[in-house]
C-alpha positions in Angstrom: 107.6 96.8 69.4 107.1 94.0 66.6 105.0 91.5 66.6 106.6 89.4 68.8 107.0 92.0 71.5 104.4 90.1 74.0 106.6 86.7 75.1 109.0 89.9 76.3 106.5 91.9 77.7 105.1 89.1 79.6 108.4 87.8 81.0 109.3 91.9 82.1 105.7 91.7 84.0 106.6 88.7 85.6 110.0 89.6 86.9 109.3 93.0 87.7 111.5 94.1 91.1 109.6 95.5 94.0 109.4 99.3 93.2 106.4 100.3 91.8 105.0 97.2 90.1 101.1 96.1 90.6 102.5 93.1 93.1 104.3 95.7 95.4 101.2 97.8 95.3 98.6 95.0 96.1 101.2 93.5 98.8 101.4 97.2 100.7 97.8 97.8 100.7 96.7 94.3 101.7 95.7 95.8 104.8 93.1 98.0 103.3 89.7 96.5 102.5 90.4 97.0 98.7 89.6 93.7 97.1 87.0 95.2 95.1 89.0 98.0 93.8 91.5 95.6 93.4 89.3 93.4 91.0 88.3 96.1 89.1 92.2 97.0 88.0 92.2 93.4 87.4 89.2 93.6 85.0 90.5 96.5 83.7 94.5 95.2 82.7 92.2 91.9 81.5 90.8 94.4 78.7 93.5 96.3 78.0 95.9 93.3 77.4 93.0 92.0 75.3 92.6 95.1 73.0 96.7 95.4 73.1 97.2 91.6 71.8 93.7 91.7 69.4 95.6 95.2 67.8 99.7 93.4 68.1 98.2 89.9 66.5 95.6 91.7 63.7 96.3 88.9 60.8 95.2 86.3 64.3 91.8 85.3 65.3 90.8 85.4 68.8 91.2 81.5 69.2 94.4 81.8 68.3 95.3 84.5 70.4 93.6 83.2 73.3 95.5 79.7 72.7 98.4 81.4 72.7 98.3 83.8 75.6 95.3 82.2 77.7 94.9 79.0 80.3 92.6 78.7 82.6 94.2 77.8 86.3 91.6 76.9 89.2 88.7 78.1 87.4 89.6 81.0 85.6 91.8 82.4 82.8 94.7 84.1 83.3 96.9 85.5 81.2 100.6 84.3 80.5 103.2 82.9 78.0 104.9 79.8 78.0 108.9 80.1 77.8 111.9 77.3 77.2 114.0 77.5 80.6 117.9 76.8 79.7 117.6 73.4 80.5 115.0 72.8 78.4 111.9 72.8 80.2 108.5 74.4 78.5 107.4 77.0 81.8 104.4 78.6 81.8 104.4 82.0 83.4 101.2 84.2 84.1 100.3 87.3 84.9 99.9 88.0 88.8 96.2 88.8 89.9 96.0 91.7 92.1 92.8 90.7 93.6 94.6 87.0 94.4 96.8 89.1 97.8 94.7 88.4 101.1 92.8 90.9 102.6 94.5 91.6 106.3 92.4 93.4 108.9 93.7 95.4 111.2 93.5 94.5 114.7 92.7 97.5 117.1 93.9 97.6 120.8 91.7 97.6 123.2 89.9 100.8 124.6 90.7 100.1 128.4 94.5 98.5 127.6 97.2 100.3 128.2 100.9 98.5 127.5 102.6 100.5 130.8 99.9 99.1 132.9 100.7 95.2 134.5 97.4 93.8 134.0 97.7 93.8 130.3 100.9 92.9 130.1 99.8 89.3 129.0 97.1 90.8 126.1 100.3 92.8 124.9 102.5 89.9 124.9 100.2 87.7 123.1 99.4 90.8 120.3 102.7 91.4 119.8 103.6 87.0 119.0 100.4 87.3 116.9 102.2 90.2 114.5 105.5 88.0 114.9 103.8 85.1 113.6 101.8 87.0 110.8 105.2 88.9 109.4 107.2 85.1 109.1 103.9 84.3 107.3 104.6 87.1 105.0 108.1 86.5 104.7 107.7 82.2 104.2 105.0 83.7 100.9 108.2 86.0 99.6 110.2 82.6 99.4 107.7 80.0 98.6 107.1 79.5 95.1 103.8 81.8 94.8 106.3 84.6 94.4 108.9 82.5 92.7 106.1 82.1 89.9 106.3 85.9 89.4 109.6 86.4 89.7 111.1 83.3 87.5 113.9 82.5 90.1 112.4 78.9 91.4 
């Protein structure tokens, strides 16, 4: 890696596939109350990416490198690298938070329902449009542009 390894490094983060990156990981477990372990890999690639940049840039000050690689979006920094598209747009691309995937409870069936029994029939019917609804929810975020942002096709 030479010194400018990190525009490369950032763009292979960001259009990572689904097998085994930290976006398929946060998307599987989303169901799990995880959000602070979750925050605390976020901390945690925060200071590595700092102590990897501080030792890749050494003849760079930390303004510079933080000019370079930081912006702060809603609030709070993020980490990221602006790129020239073909047609000539500047892009800014960041790094996806794993603490930034919803937390999803899981909804437990009723102690007394039973799905071969008529009277339940309609609690059954209405569970199972309630998961219908939530996986097109899951599916419209795969092709919105929240995931285009980490995957550079929109």
């Amino acid at each position: 890696m030479g010194n400018h390894a990190a525009p490369e490094i950032f763009l292979e983060a960001a259009t990572l596939g689904t097998s085994g990156d930290s976006y398929s990981i946060a998307y599987a477990h989303r169901q799990v109350v995880v959000k602070d372990i979750m925050s605390f890999i976020d901390a945690n690639v925060f200071k590595q990416i700092t102590h990897w940049l501080c030792k890749e840039h050494r003849n760079k000050n930390w303004s510079w490198i933080s000019k370079t690689y930081r912006r702060r979006m809603k609030g709070r920094f993020c980490w990221g690298k602006s790129y020239t598209r073909k047609d000539g747009r500047k892009k800014w691309i960041e790094l996806f938070r794993m603490a930034d995937v919803p937390v999803r409870y899981h909804s437990k069936i009723r102690g007394n329902a039973n799905p071969y029994d008529r009277q339940y029939h309609d609690y059954f019917a209405l569970r199972k449009e309630t998961q219908r609804r939530k996986a097109m929810k899951d599916r419209l975020f795969l092709s919105s542009d929240s995931y285009g942002k980490l995957t550079r096709w929109k």
